[in-house]
PDB file of N, CA, C and O in Angstrom:
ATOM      1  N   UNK A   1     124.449 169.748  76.711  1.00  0.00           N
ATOM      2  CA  UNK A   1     124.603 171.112  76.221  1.00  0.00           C
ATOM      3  C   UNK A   1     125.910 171.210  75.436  1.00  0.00           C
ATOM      4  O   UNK A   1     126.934 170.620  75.780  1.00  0.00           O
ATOM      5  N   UNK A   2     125.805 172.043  74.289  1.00  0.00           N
ATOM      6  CA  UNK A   2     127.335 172.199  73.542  1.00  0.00           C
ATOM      7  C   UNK A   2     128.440 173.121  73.720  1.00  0.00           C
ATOM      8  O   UNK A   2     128.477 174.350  73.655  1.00  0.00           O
ATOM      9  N   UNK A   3     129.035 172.541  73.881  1.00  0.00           N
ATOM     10  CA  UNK A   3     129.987 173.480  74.398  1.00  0.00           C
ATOM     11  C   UNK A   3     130.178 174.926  73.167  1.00  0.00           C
ATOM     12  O   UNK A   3     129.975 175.189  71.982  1.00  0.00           O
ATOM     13  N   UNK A   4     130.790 175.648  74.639  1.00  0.00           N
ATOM     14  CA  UNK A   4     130.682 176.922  73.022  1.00  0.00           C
ATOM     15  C   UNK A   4     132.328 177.383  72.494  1.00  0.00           C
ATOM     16  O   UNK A   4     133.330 176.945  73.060  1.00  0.00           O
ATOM     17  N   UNK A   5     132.373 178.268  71.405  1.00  0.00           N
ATOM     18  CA  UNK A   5     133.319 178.805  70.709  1.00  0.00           C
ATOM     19  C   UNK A   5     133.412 179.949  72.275  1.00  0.00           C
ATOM     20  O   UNK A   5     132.670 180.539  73.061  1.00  0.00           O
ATOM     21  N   UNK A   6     135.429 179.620  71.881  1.00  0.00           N
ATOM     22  CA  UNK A   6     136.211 180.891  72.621  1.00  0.00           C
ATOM     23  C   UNK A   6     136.405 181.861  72.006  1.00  0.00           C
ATOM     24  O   UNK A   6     137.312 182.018  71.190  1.00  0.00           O
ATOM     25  N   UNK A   7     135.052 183.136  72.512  1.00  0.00           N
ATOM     26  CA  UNK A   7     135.298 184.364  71.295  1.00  0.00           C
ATOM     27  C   UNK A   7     136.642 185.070  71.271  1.00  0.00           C
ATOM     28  O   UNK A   7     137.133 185.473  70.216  1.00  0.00           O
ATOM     29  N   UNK A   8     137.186 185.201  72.370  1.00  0.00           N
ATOM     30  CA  UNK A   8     138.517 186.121  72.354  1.00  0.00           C
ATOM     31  C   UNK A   8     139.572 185.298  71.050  1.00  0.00           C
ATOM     32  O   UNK A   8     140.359 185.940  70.354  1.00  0.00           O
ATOM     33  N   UNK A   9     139.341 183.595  70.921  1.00  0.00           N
ATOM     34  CA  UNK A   9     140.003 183.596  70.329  1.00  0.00           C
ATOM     35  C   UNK A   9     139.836 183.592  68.516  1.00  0.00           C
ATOM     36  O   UNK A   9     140.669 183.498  67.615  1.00  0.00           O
ATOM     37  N   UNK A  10     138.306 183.745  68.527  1.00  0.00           N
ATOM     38  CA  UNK A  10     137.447 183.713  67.474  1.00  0.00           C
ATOM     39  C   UNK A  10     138.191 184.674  66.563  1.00  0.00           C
ATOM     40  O   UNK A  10     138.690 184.473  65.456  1.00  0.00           O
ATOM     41  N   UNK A  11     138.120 186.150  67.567  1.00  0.00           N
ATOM     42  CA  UNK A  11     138.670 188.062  67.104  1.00  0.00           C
ATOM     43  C   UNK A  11     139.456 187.094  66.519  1.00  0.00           C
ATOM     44  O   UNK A  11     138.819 186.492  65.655  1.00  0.00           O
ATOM     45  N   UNK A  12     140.877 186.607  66.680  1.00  0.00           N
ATOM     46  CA  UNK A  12     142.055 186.763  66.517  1.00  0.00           C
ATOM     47  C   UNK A  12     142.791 185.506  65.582  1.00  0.00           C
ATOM     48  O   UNK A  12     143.963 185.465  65.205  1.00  0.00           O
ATOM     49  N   UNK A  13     141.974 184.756  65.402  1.00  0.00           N
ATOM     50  CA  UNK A  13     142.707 183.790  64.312  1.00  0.00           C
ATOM     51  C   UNK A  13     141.378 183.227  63.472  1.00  0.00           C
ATOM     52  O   UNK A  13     140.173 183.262  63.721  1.00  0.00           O
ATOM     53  N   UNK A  14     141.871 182.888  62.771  1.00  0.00           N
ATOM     54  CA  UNK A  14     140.840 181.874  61.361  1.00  0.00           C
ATOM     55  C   UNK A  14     141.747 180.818  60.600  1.00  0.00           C
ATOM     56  O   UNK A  14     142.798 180.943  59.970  1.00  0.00           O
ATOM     57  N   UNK A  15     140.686 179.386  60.995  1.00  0.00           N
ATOM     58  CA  UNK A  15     141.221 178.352  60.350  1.00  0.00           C
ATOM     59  C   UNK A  15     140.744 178.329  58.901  1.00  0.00           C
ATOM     60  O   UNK A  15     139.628 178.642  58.487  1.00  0.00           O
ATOM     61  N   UNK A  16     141.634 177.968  58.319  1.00  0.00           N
ATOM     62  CA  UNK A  16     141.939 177.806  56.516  1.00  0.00           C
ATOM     63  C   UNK A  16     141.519 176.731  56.418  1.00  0.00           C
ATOM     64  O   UNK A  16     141.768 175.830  57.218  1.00  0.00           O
ATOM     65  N   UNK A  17     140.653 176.604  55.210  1.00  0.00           N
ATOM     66  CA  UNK A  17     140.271 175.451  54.680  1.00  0.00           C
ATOM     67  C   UNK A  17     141.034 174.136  54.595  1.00  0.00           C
ATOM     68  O   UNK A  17     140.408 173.077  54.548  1.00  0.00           O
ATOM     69  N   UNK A  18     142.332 174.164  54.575  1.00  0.00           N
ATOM     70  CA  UNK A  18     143.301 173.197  54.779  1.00  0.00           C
ATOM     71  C   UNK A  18     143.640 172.592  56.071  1.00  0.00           C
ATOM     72  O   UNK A  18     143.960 171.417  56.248  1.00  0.00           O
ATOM     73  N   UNK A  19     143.547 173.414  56.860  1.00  0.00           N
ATOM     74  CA  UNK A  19     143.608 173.341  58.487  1.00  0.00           C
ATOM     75  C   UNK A  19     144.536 174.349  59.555  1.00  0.00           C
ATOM     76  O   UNK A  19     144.711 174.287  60.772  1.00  0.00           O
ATOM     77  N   UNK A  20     145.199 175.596  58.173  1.00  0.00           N
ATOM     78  CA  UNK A  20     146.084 176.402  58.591  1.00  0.00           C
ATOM     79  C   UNK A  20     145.440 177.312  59.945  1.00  0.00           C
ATOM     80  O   UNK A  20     144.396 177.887  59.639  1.00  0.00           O
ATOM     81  N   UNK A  21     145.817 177.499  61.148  1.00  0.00           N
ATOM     82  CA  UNK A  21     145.475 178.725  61.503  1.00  0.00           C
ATOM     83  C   UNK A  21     146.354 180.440  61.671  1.00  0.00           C
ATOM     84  O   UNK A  21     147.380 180.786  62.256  1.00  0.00           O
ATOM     85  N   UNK A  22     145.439 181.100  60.921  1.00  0.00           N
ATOM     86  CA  UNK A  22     146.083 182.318  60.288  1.00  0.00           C
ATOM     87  C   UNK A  22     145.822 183.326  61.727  1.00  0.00           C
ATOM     88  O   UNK A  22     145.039 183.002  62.620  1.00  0.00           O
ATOM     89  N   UNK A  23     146.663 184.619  61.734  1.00  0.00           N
ATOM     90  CA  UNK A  23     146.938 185.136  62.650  1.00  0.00           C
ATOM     91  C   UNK A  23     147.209 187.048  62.006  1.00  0.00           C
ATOM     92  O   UNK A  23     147.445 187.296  60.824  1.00  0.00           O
ATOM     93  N   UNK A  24     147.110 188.015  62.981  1.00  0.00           N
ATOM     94  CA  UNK A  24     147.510 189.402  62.272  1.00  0.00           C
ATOM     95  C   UNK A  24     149.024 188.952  63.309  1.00  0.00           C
ATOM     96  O   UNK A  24     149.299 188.106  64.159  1.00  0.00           O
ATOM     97  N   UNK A  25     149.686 190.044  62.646  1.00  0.00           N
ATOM     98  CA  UNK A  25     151.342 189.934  63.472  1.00  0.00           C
ATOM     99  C   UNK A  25     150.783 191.140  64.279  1.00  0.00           C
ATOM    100  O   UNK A  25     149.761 191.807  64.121  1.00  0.00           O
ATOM    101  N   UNK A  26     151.910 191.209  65.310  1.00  0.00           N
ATOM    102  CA  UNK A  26     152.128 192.008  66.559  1.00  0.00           C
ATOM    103  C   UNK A  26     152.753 193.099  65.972  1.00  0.00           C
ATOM    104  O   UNK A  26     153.080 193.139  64.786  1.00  0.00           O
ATOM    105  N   UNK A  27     152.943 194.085  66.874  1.00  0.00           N
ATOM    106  CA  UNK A  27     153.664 195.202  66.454  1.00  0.00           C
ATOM    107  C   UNK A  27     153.747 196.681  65.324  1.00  0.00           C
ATOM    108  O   UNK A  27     154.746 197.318  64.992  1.00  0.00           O
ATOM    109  N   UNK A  28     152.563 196.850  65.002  1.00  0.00           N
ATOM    110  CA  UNK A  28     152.259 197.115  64.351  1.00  0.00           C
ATOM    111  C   UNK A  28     151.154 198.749  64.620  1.00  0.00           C
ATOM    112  O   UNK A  28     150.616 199.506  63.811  1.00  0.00           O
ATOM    113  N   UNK A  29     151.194 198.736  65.757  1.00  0.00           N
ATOM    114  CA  UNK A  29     150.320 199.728  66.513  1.00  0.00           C
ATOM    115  C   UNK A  29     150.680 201.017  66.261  1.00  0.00           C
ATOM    116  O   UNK A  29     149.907 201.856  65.798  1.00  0.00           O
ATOM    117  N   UNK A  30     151.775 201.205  66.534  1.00  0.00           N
ATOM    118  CA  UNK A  30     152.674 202.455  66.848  1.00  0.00           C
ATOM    119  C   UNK A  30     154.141 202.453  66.603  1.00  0.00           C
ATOM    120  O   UNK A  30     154.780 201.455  66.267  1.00  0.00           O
ATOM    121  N   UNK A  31     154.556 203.468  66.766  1.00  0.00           N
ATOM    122  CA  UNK A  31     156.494 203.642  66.637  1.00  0.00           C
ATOM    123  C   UNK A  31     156.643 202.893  65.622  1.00  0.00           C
ATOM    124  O   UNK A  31     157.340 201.898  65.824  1.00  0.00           O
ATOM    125  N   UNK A  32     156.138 203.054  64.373  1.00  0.00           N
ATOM    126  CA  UNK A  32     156.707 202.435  63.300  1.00  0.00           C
ATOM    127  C   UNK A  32     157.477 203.248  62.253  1.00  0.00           C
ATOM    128  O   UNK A  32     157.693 202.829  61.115  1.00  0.00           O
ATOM    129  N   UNK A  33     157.874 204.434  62.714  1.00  0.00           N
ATOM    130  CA  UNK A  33     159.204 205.243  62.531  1.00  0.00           C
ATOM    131  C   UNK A  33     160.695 204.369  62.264  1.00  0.00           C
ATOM    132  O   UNK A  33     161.580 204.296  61.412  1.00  0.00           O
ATOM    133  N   UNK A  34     160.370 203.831  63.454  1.00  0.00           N
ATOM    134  CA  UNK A  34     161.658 203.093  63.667  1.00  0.00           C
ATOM    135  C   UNK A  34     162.414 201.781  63.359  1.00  0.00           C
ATOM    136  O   UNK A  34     163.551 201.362  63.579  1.00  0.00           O
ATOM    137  N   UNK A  35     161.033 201.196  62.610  1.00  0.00           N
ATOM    138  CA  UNK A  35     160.956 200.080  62.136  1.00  0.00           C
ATOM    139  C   UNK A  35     161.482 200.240  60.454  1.00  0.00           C
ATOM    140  O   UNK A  35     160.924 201.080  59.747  1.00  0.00           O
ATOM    141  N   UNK A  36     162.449 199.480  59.967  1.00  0.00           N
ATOM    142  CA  UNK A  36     162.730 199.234  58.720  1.00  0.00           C
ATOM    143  C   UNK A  36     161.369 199.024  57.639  1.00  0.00           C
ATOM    144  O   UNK A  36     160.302 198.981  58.253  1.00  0.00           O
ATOM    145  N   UNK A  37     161.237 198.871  55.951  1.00  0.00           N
ATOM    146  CA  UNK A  37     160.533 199.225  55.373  1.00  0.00           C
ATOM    147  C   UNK A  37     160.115 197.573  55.241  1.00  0.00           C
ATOM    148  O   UNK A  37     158.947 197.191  55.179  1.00  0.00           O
ATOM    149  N   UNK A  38     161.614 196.439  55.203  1.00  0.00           N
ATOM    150  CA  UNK A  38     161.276 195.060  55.021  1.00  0.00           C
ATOM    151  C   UNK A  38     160.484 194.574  56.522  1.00  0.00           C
ATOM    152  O   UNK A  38     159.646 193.677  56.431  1.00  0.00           O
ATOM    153  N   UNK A  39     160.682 194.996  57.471  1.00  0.00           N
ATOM    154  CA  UNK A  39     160.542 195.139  58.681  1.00  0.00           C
ATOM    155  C   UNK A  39     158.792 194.991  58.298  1.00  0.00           C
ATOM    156  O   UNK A  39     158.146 193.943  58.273  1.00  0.00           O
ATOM    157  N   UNK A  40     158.460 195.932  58.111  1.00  0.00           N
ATOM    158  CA  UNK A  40     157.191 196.539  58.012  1.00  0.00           C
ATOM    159  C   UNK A  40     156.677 195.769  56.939  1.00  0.00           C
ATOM    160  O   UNK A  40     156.030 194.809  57.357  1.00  0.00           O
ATOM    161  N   UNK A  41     156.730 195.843  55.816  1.00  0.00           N
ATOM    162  CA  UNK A  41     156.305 194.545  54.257  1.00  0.00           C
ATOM    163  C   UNK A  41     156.320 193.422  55.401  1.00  0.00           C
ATOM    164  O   UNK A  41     155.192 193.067  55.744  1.00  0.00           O
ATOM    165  N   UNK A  42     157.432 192.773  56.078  1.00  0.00           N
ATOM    166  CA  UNK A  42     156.806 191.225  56.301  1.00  0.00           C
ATOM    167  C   UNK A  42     155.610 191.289  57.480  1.00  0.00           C
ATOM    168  O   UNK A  42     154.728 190.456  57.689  1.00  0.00           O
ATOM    169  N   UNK A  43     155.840 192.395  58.095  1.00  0.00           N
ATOM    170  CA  UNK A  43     154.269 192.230  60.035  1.00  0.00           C
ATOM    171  C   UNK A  43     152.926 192.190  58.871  1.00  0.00           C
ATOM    172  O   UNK A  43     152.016 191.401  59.126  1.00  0.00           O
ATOM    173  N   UNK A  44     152.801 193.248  57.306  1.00  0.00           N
ATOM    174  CA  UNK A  44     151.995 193.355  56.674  1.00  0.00           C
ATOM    175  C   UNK A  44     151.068 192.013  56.645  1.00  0.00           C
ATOM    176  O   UNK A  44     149.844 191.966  56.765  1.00  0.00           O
ATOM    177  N   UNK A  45     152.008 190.902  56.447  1.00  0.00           N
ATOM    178  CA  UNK A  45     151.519 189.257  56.504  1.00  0.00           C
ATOM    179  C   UNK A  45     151.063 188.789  57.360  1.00  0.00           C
ATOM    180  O   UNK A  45     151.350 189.088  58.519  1.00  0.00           O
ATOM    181  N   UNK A  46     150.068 187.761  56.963  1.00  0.00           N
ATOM    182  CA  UNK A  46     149.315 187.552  57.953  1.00  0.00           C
ATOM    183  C   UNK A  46     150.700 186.130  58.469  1.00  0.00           C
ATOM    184  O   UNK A  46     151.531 185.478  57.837  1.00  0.00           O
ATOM    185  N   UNK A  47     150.230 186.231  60.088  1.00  0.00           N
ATOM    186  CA  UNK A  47     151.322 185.173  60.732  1.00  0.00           C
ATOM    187  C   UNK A  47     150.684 183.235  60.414  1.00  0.00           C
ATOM    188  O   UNK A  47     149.456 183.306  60.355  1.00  0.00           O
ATOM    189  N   UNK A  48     150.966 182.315  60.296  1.00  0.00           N
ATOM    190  CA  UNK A  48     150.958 181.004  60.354  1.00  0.00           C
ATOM    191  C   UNK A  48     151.250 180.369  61.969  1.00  0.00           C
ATOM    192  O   UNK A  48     152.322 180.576  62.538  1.00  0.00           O
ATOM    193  N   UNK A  49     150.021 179.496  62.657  1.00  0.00           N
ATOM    194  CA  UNK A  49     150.415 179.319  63.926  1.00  0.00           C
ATOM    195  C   UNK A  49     150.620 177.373  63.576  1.00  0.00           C
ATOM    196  O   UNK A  49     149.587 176.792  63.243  1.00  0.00           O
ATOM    197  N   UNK A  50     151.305 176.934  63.631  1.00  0.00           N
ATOM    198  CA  UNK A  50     151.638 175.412  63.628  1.00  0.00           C
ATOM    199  C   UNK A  50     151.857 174.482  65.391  1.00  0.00           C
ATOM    200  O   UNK A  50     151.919 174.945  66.530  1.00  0.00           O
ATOM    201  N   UNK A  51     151.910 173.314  64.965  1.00  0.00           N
ATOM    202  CA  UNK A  51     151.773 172.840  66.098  1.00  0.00           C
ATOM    203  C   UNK A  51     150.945 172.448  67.033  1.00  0.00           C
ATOM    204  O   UNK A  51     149.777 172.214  66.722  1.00  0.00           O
ATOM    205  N   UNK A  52     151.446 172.280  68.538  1.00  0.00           N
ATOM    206  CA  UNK A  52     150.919 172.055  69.549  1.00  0.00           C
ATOM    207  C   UNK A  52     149.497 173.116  69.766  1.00  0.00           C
ATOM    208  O   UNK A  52     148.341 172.889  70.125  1.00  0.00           O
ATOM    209  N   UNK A  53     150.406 174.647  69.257  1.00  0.00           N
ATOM    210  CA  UNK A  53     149.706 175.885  69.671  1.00  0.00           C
ATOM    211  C   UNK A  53     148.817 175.822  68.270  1.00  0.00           C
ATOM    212  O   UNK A  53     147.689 175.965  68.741  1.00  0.00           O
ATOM    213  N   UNK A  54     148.692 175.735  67.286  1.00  0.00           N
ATOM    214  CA  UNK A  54     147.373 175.616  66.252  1.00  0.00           C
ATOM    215  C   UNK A  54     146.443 174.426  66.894  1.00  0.00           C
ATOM    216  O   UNK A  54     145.240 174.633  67.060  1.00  0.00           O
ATOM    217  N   UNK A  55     147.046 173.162  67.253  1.00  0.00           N
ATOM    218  CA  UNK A  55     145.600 172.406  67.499  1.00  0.00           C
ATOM    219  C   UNK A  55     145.097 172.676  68.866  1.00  0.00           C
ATOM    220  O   UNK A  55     144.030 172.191  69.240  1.00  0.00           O
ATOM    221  N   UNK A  56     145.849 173.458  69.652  1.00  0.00           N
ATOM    222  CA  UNK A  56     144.593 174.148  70.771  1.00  0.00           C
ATOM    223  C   UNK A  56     144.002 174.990  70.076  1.00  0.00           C
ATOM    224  O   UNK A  56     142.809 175.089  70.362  1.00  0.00           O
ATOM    225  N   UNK A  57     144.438 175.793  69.085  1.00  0.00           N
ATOM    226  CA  UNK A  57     143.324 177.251  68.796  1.00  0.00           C
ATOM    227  C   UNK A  57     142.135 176.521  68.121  1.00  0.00           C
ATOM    228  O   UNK A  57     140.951 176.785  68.328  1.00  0.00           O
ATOM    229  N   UNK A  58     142.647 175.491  67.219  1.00  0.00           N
ATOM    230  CA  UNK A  58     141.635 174.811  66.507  1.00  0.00           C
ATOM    231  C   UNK A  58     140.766 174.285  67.497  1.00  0.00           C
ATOM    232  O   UNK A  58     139.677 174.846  67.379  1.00  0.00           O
ATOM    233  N   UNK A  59     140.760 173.419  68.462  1.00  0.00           N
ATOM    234  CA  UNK A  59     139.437 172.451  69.085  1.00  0.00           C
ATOM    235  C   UNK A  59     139.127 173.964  70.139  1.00  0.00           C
ATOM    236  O   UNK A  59     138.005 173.862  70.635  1.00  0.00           O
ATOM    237  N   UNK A  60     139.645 174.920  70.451  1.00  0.00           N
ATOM    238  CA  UNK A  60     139.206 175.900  71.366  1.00  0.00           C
ATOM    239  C   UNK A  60     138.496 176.545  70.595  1.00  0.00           C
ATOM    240  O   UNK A  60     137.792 177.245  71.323  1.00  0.00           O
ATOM    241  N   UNK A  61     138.144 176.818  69.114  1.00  0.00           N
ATOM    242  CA  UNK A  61     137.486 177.629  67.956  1.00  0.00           C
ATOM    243  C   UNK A  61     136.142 176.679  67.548  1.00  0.00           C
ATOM    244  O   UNK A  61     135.170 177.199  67.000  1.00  0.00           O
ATOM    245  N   UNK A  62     136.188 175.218  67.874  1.00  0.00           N
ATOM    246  CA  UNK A  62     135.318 174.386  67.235  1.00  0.00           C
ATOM    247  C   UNK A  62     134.100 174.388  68.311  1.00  0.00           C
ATOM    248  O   UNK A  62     134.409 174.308  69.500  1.00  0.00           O
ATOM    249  N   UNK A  63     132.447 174.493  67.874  1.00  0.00           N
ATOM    250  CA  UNK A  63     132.088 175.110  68.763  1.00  0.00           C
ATOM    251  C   UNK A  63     131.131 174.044  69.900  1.00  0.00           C
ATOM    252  O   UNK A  63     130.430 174.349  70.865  1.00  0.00           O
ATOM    253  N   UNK A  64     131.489 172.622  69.255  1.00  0.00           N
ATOM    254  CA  UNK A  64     131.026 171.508  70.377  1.00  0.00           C
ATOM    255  C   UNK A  64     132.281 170.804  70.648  1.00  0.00           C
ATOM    256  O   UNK A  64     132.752 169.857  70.018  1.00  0.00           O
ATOM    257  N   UNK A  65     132.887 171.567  71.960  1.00  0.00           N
ATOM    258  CA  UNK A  65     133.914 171.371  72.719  1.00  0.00           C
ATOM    259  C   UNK A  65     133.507 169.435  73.459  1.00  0.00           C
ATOM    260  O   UNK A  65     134.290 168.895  74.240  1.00  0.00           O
TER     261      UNK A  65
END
């Protein structure tokens, strides 16, 4: 049997054709009063996850575990 895709982590990131996995930033919900304007322009971006922590999201996203 094949193993399946981790949907929670499906919602929340997407691998790039290159092998990037892309991410929304945090913080962004609420109280953004208080937050500066550059503050706010960079969360706009989507985040870059590298590493240890991208090649778990990657083989945890691939869907014959």
């Amino acid at each position: 049997m094949p193993g399946k895709t981790h949907k929670g982590l499906a919602k929340r990131f997407k691998v790039t054709a290159t092998g990037k996995v892309k991410h929304r930033n945090a913080n962004r919900g609420h109280l953004m009063g208080k937050k500066s304007g550059n503050r706010k322009r960079r969360l706009r971006q989507d985040g870059v996850r590298t590493g240890f922590n991208a090649a778990y999201i990657v083989e945890a996203l691939r869907p014959s575990n």
